[in-house]
Structure formats: structure tokens, C-alpha cells
mmCIF file as gemmi writes it, N, C-alpha and C atoms, coordinates in Angstrom:
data_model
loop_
_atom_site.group_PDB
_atom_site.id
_atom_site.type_symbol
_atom_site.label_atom_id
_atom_site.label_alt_id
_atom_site.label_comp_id
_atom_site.label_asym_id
_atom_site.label_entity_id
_atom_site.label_seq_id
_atom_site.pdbx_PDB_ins_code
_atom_site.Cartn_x
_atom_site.Cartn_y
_atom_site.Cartn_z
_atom_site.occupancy
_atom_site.B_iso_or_equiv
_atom_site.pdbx_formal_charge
_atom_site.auth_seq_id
_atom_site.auth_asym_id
_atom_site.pdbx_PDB_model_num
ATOM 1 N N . UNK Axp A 1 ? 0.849 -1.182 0 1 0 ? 1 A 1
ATOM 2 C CA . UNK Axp A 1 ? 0 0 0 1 0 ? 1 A 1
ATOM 3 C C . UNK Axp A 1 ? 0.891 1.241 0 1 0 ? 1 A 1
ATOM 4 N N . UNK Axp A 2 ? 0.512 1.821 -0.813 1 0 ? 2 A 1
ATOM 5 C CA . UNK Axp A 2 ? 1.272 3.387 -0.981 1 0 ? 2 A 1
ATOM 6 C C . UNK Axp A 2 ? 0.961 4.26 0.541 1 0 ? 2 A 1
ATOM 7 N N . UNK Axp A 3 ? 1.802 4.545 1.152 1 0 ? 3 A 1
ATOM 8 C CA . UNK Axp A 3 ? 1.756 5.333 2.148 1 0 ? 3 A 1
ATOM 9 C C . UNK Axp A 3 ? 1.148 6.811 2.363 1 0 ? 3 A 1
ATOM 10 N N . UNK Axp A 4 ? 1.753 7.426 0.978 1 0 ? 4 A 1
ATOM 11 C CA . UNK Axp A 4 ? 1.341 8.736 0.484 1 0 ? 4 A 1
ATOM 12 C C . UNK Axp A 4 ? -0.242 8.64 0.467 1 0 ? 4 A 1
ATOM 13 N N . UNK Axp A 5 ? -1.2 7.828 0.078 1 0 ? 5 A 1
ATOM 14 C CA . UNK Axp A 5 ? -2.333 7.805 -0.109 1 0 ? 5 A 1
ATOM 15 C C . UNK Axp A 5 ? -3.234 6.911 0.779 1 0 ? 5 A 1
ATOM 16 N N . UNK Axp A 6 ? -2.849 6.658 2.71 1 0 ? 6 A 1
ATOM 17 C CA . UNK Axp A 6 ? -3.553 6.6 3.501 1 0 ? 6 A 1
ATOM 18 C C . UNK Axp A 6 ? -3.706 8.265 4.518 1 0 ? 6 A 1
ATOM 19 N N . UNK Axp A 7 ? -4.992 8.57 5.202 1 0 ? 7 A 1
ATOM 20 C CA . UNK Axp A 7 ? -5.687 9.561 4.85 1 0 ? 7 A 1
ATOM 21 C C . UNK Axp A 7 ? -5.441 9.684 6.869 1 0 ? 7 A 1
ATOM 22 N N . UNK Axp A 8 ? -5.739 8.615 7.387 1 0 ? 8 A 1
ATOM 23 C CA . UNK Axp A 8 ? -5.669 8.56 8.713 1 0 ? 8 A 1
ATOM 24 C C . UNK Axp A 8 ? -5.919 6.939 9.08 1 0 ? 8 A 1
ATOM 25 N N . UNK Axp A 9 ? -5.469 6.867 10.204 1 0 ? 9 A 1
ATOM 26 C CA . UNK Axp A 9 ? -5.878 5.314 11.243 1 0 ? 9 A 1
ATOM 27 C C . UNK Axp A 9 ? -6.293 5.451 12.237 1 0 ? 9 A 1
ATOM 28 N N . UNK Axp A 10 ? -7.68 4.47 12.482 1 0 ? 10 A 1
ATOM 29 C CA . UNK Axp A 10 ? -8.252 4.46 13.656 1 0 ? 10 A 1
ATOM 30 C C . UNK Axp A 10 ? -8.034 3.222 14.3 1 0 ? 10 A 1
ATOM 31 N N . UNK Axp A 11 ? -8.322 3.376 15.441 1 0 ? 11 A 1
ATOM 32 C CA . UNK Axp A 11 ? -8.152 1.801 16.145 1 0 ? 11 A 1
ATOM 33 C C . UNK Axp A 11 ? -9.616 1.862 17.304 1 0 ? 11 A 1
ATOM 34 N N . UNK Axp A 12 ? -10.688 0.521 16.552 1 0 ? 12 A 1
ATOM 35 C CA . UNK Axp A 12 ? -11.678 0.321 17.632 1 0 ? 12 A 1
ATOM 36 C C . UNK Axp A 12 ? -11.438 -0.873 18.167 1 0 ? 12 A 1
ATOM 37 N N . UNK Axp A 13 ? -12.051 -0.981 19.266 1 0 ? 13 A 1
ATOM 38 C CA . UNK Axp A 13 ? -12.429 -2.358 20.013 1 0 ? 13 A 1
ATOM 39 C C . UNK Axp A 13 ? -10.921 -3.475 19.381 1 0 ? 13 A 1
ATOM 40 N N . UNK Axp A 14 ? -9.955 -2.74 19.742 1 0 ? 14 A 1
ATOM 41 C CA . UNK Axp A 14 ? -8.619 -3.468 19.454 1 0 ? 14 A 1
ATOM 42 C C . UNK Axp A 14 ? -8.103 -3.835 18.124 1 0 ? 14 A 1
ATOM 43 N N . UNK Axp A 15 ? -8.643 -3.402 17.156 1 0 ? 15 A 1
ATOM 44 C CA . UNK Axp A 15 ? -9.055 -3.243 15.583 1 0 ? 15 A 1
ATOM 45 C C . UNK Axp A 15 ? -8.498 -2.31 15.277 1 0 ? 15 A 1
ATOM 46 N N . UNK Axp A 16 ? -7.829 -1.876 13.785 1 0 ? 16 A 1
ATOM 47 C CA . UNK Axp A 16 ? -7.418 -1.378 13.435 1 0 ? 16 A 1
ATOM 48 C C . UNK Axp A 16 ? -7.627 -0.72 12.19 1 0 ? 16 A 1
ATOM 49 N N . UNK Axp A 17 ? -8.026 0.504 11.994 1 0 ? 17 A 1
ATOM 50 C CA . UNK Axp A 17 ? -8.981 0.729 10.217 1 0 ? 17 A 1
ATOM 51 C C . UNK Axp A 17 ? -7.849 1.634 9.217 1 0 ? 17 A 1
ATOM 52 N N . UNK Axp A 18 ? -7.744 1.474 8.481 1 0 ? 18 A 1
ATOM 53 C CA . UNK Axp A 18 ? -6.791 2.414 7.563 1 0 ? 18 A 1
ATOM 54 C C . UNK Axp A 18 ? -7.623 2.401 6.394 1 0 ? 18 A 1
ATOM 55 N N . UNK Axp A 19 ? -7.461 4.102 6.671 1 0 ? 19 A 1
ATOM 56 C CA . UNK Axp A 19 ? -8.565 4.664 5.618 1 0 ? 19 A 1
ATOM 57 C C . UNK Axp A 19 ? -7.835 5.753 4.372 1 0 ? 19 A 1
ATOM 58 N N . UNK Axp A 20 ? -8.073 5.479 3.452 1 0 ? 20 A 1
ATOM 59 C CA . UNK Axp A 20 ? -6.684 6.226 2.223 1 0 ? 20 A 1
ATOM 60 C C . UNK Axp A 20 ? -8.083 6.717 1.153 1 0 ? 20 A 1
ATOM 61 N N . UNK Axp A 21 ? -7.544 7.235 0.776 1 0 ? 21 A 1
ATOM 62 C CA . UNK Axp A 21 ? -8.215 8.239 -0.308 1 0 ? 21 A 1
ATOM 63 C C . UNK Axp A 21 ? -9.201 7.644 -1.153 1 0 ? 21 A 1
ATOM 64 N N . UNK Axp A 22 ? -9.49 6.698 -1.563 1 0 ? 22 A 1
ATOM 65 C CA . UNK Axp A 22 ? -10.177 5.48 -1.934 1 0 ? 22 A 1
ATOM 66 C C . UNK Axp A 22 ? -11.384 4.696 -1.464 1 0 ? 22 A 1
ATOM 67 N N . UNK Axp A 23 ? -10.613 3.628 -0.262 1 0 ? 23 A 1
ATOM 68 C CA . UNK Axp A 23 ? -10.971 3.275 0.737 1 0 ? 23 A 1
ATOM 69 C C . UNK Axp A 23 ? -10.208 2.523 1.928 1 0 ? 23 A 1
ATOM 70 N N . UNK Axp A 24 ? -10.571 1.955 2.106 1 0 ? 24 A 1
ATOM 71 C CA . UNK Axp A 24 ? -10.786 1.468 4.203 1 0 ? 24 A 1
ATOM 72 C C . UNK Axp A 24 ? -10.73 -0.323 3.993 1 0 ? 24 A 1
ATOM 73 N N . UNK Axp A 25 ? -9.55 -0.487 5.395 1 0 ? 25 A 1
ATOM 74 C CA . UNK Axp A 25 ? -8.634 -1.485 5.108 1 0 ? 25 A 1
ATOM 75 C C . UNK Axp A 25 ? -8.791 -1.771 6.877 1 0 ? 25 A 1
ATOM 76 N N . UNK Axp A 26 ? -9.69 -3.274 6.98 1 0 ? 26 A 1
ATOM 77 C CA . UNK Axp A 26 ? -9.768 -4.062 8.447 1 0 ? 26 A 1
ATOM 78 C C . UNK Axp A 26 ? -7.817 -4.33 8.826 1 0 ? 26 A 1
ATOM 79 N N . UNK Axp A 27 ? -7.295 -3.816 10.006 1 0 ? 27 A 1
ATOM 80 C CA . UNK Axp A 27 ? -6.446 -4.841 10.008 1 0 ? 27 A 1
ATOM 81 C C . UNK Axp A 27 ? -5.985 -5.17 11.323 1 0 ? 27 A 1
ATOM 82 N N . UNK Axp A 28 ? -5.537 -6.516 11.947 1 0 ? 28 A 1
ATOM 83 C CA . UNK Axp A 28 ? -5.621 -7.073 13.336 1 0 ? 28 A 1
ATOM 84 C C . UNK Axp A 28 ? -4.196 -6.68 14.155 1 0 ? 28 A 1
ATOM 85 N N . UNK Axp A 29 ? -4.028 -5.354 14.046 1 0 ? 29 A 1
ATOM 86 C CA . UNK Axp A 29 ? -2.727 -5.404 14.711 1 0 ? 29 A 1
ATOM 87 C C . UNK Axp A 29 ? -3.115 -3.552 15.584 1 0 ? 29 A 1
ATOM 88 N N . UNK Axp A 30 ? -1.619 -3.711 16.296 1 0 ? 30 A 1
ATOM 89 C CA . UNK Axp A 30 ? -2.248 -2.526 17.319 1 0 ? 30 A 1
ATOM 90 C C . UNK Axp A 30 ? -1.837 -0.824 16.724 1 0 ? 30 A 1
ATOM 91 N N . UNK Axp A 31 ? -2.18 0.058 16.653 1 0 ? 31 A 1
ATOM 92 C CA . UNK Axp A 31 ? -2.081 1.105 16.07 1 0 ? 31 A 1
ATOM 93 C C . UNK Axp A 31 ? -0.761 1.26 16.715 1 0 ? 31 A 1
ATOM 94 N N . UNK Axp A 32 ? -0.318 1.413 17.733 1 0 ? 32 A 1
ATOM 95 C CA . UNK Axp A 32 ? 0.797 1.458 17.94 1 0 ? 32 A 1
ATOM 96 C C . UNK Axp A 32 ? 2.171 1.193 17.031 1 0 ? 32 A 1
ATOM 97 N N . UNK Axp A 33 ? 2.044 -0.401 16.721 1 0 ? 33 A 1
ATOM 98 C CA . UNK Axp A 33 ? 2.608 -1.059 15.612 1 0 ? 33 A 1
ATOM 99 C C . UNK Axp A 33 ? 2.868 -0.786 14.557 1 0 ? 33 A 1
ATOM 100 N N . UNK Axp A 34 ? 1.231 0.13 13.823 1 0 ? 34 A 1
ATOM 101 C CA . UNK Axp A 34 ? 1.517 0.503 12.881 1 0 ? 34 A 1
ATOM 102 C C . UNK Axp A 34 ? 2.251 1.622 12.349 1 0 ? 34 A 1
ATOM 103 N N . UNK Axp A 35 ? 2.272 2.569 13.633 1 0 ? 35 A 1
ATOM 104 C CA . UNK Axp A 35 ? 2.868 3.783 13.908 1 0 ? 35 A 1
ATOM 105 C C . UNK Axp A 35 ? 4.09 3.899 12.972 1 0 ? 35 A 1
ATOM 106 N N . UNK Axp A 36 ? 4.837 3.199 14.348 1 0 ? 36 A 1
ATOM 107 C CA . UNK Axp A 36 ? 5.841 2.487 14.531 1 0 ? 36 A 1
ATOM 108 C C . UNK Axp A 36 ? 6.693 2.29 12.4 1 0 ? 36 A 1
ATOM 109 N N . UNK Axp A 37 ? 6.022 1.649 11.776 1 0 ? 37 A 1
ATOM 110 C CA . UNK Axp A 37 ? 6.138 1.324 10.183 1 0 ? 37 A 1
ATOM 111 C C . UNK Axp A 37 ? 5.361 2.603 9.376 1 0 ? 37 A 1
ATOM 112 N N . UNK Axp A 38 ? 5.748 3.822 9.702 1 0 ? 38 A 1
ATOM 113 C CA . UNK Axp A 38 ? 5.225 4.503 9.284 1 0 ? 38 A 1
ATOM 114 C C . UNK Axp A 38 ? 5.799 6.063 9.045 1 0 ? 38 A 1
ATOM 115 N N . UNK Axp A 39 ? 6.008 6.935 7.968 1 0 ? 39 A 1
ATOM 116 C CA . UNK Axp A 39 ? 7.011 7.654 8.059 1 0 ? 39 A 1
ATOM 117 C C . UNK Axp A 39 ? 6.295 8.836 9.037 1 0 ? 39 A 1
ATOM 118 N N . UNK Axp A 40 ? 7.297 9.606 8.811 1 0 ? 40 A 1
ATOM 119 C CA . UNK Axp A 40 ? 7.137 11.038 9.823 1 0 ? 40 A 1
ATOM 120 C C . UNK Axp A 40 ? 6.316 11.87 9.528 1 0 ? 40 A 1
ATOM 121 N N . UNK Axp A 41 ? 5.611 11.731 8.436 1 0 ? 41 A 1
ATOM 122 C CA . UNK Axp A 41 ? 4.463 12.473 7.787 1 0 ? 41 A 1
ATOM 123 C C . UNK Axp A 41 ? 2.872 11.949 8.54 1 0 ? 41 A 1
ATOM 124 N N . UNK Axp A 42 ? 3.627 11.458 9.731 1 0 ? 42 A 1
ATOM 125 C CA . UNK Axp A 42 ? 2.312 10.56 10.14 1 0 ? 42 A 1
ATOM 126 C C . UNK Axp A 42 ? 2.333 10.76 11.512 1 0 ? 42 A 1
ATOM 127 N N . UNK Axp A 43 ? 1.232 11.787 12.41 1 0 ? 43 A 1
ATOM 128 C CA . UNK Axp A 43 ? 1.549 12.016 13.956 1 0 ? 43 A 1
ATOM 129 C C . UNK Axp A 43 ? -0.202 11.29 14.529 1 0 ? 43 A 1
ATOM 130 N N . UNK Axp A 44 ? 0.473 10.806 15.604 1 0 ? 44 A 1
ATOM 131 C CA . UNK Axp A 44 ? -1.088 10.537 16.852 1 0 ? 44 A 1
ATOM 132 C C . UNK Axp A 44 ? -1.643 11.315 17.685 1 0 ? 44 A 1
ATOM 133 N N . UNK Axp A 45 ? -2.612 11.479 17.21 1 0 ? 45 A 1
ATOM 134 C CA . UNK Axp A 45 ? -3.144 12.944 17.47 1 0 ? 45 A 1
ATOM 135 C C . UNK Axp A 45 ? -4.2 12.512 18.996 1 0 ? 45 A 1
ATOM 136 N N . UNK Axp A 46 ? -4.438 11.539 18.861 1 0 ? 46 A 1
ATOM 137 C CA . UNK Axp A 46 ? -5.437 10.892 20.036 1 0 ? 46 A 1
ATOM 138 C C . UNK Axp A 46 ? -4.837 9.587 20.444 1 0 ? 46 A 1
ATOM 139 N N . UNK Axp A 47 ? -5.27 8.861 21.115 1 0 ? 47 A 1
ATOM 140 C CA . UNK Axp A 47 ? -4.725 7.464 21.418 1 0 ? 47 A 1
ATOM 141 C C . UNK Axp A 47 ? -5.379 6.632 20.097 1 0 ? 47 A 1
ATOM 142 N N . UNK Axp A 48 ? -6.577 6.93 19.826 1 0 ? 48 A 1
ATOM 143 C CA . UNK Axp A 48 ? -7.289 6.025 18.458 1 0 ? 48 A 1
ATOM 144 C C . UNK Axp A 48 ? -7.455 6.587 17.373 1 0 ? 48 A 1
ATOM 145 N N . UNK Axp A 49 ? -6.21 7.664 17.237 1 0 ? 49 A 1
ATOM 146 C CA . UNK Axp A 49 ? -5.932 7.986 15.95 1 0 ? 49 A 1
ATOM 147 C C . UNK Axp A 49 ? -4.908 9.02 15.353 1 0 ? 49 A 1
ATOM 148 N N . UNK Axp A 50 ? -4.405 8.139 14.299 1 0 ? 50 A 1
ATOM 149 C CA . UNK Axp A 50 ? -3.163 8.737 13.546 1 0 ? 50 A 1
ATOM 150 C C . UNK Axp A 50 ? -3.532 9.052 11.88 1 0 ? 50 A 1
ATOM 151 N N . UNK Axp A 51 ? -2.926 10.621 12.314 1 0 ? 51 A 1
ATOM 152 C CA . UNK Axp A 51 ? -3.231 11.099 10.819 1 0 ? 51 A 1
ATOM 153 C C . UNK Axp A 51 ? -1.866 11.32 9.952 1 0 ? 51 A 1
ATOM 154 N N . UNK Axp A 52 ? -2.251 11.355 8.478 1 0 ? 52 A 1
ATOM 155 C CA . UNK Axp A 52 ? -1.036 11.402 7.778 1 0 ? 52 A 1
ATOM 156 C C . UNK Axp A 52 ? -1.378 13.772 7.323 1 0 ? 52 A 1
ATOM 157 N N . UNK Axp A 53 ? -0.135 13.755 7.461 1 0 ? 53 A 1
ATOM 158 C CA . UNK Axp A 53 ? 0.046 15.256 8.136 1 0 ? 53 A 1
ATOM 159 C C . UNK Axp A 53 ? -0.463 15.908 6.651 1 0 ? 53 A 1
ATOM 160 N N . UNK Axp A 54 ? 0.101 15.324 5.471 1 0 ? 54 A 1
ATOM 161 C CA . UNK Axp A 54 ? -0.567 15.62 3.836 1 0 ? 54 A 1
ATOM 162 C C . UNK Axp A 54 ? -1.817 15.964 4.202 1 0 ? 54 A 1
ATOM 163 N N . UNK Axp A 55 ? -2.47 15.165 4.896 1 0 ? 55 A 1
ATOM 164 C CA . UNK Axp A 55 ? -4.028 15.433 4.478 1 0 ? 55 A 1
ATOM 165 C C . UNK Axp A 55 ? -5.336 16.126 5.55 1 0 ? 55 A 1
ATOM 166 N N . UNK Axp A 56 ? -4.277 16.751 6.36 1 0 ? 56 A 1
ATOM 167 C CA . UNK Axp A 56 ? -4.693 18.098 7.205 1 0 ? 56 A 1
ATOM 168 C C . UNK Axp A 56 ? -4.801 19.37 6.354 1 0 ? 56 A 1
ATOM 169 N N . UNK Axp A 57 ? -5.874 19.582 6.293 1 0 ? 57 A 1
ATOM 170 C CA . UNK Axp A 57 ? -6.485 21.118 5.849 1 0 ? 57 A 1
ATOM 171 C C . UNK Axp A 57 ? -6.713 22.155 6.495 1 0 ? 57 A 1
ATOM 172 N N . UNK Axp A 58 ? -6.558 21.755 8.025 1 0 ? 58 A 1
ATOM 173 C CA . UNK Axp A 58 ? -6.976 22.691 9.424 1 0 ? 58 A 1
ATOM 174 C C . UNK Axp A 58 ? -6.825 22.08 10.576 1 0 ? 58 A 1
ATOM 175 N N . UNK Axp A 59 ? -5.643 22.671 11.635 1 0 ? 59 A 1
ATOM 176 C CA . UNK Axp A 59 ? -5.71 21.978 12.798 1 0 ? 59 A 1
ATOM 177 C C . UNK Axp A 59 ? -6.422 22.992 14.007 1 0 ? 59 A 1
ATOM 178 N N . UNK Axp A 60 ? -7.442 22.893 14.318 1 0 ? 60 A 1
ATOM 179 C CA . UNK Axp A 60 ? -7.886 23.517 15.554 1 0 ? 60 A 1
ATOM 180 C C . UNK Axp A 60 ? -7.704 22.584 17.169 1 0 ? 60 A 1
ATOM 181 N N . UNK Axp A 61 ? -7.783 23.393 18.187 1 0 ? 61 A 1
ATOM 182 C CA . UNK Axp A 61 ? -7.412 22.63 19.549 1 0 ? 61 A 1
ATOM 183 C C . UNK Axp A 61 ? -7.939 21.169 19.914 1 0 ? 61 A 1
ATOM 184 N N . UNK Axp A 62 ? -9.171 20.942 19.926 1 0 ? 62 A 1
ATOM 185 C CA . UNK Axp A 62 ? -9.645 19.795 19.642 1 0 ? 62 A 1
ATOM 186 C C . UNK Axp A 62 ? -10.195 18.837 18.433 1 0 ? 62 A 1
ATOM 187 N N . UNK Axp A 63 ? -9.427 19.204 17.521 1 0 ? 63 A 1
ATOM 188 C CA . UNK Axp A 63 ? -9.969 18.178 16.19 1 0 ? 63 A 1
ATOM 189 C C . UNK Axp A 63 ? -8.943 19.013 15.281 1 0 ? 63 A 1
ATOM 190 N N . UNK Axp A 64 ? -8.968 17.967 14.203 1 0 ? 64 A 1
ATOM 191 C CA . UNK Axp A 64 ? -7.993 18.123 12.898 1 0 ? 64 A 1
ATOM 192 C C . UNK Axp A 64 ? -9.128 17.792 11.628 1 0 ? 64 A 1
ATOM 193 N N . UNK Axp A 65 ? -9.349 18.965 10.595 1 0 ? 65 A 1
ATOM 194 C CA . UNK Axp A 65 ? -10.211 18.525 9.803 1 0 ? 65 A 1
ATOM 195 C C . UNK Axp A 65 ? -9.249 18.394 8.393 1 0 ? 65 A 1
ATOM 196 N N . UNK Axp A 66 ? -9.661 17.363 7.873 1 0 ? 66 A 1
ATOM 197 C CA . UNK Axp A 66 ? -8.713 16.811 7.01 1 0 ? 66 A 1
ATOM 198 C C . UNK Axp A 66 ? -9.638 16.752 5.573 1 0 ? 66 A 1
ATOM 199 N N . UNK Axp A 67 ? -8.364 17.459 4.452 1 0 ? 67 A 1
ATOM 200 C CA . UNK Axp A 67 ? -8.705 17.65 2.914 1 0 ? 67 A 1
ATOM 201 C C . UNK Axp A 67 ? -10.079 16.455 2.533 1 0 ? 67 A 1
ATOM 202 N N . UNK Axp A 68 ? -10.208 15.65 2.859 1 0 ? 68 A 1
ATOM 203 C CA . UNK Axp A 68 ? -11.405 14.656 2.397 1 0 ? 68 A 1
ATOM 204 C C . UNK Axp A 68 ? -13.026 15.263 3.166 1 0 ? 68 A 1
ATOM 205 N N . UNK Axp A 69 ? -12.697 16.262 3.854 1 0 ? 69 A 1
ATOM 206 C CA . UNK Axp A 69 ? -13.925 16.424 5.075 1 0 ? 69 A 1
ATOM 207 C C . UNK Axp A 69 ? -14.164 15.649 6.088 1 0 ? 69 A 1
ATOM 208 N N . UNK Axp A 70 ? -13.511 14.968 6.6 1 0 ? 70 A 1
ATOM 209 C CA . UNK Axp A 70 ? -13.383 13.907 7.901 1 0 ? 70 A 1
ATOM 210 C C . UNK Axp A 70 ? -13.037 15.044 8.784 1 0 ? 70 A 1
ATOM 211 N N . UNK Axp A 71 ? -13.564 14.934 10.071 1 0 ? 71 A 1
ATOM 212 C CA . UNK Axp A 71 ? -12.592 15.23 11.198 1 0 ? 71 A 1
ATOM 213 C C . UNK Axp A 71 ? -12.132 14.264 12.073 1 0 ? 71 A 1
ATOM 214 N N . UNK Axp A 72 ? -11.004 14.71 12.768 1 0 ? 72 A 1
ATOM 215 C CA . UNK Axp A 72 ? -10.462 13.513 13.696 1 0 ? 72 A 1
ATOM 216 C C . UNK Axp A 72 ? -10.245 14.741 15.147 1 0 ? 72 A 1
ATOM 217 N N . UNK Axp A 73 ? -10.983 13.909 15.878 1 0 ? 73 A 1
ATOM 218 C CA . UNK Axp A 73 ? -10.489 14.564 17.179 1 0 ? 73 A 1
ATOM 219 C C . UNK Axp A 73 ? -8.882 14.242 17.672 1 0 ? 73 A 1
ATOM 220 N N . UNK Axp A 74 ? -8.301 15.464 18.684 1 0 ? 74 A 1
ATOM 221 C CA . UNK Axp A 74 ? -7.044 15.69 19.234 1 0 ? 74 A 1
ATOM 222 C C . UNK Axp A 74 ? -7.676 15.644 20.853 1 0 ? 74 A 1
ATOM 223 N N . UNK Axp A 75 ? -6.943 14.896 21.486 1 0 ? 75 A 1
ATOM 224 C CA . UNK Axp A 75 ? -7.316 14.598 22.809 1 0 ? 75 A 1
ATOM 225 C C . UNK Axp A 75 ? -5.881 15.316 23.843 1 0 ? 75 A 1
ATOM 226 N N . UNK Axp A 76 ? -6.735 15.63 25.098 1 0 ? 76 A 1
ATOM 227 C CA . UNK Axp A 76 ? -5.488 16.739 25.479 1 0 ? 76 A 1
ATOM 228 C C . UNK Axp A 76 ? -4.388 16.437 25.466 1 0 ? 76 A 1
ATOM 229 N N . UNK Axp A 77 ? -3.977 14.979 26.073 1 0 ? 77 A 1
ATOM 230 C CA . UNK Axp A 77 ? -2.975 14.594 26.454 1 0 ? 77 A 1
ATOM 231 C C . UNK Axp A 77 ? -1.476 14.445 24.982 1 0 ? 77 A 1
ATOM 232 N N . UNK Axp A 78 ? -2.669 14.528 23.686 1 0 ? 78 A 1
ATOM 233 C CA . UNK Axp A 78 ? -1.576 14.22 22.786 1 0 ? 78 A 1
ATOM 234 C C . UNK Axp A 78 ? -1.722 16.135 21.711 1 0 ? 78 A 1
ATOM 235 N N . UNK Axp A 79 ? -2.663 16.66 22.142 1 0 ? 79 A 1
ATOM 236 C CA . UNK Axp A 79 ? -2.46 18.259 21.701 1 0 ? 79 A 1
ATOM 237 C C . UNK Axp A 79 ? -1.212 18.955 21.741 1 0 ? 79 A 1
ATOM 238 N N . UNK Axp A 80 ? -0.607 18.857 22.723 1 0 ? 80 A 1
ATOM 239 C CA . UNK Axp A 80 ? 1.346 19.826 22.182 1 0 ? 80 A 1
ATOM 240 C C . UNK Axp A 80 ? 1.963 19.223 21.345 1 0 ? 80 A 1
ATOM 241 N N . UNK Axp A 81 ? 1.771 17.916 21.649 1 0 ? 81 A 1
ATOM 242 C CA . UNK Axp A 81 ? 2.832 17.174 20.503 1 0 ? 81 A 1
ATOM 243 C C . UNK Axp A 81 ? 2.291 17.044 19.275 1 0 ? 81 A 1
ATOM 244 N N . UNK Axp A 82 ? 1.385 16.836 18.91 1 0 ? 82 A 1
ATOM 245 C CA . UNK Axp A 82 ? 0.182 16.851 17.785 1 0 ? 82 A 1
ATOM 246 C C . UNK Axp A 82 ? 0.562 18.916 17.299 1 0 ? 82 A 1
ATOM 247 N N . UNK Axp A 83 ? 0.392 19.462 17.986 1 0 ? 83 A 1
ATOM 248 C CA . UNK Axp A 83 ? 0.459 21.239 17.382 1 0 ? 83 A 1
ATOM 249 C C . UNK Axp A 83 ? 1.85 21.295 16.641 1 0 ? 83 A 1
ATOM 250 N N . UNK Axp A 84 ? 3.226 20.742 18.027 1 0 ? 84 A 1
ATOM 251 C CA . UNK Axp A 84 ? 4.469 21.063 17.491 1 0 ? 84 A 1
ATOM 252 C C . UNK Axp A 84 ? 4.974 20.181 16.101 1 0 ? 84 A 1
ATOM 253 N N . UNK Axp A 85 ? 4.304 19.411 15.921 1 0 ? 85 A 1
ATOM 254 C CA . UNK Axp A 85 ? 4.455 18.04 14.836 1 0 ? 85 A 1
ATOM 255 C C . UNK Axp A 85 ? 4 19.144 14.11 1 0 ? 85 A 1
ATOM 256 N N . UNK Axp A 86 ? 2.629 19.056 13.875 1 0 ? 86 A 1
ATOM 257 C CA . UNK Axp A 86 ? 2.411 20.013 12.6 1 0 ? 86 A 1
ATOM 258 C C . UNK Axp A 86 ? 2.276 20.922 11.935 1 0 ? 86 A 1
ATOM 259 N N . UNK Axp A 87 ? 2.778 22.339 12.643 1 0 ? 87 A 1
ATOM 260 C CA . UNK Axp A 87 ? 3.371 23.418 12.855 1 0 ? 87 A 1
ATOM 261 C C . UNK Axp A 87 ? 4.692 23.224 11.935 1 0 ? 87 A 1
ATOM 262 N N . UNK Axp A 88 ? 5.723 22.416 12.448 1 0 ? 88 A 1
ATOM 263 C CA . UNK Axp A 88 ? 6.853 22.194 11.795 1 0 ? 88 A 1
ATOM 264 C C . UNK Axp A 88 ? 6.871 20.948 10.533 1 0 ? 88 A 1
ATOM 265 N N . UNK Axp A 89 ? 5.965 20.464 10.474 1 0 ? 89 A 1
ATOM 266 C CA . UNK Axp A 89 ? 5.733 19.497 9.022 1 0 ? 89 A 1
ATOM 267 C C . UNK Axp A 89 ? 5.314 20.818 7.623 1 0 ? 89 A 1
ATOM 268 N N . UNK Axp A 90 ? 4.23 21.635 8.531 1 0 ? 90 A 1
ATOM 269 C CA . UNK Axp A 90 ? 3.998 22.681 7.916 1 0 ? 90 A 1
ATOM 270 C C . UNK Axp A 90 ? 4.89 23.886 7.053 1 0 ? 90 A 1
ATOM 271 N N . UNK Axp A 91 ? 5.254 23.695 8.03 1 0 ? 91 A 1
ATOM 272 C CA . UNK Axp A 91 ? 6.882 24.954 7.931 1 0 ? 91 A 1
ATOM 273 C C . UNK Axp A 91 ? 7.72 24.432 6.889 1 0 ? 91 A 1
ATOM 274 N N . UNK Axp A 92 ? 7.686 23.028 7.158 1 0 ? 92 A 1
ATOM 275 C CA . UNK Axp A 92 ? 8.63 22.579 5.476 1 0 ? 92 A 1
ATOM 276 C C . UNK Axp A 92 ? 8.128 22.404 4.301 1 0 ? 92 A 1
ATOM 277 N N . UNK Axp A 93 ? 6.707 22.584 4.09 1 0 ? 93 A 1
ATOM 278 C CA . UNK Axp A 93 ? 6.055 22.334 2.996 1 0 ? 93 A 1
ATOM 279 C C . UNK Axp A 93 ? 5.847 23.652 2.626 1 0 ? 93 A 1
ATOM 280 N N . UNK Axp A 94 ? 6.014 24.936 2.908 1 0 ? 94 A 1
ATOM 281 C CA . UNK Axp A 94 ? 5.862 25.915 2.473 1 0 ? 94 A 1
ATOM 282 C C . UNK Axp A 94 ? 7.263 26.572 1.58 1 0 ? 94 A 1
């Protein structure tokens, strides 16, 4: 799977969803993991979810609304690191 063209990852009920521009992919492993295999264009913005930084259109304090119209909530505990991530992902794409 092309990396460039997953959109964000959620993780329910110990499940794992990867969702790309297209569509949405079941898979049995822990978001953590997938992190982990995943480049730097890619921050965890909540505990049950990682977005790929491409496809942020707007980061406000609690949620990230992303170029497809999805939002993904930002939960406090991962908000500084989630701002300073993409603040400076930002900064290089300009």
C-alpha cells in the first residue's frame, strides 16, 4: 500500500482501520505497531488515531479537519505534541 495515499488510522475495540483516499482497510494489529512502520508524515493525534500530516487542511485545539472532510479529534494529552508536529511538518512544505 502506498503510504502517500492513507488519509488517517483508527483503532476500535482493538481493531485497526486504515482509511486512504479510496478506501478502508480491516487490520488485526495494534495502532501502535503501525505507527511504529510509518514515516514522519504521520503524527497521533489521540490514542485512536493517527493522521497522515498531507491530508490536514486545518488543525484547531480539539480536532484536525482533514482535505477529504473527515474530522479527527485531538485529545489533550496528545495536543502539544500533535500542534508542534504540525506546525513544523507545515513549515517545510511551504
Amino acid at each position: 500500500m502506498d503510504v502517500k495515499r492513507i488519509v488517517y488510522l483508527e483503532s476500535r475495540n482493538h481493531i485497526s482501520f486504515i482509511y486512504t483516499d479510496t478506501s478502508s482497510y480491516i487490520v488485526y494489529e495494534k495502532l501502535s505497531a503501525l505507527l511504529s512502520r510509518l514515516p514522519d508524515t504521520f503524527v497521533q493525534c489521540h490514542k485512536s488515531y493517527v493522521v497522515n500530516m498531507r491530508w490536514i487542511q486545518r488543525l484547531e485545539p480539539e480536532r484536525v479537519l482533514l482535505k477529504n472532510g473527515r474530522q479527527v479529534g485531538v485529545s489533550r494529552s496528545f495536543r502539544a505534541k500533535t500542534r508542534e508536529k504540525v506546525f513544523r511538518f507545515m513549515g517545510l512544505q511551504i
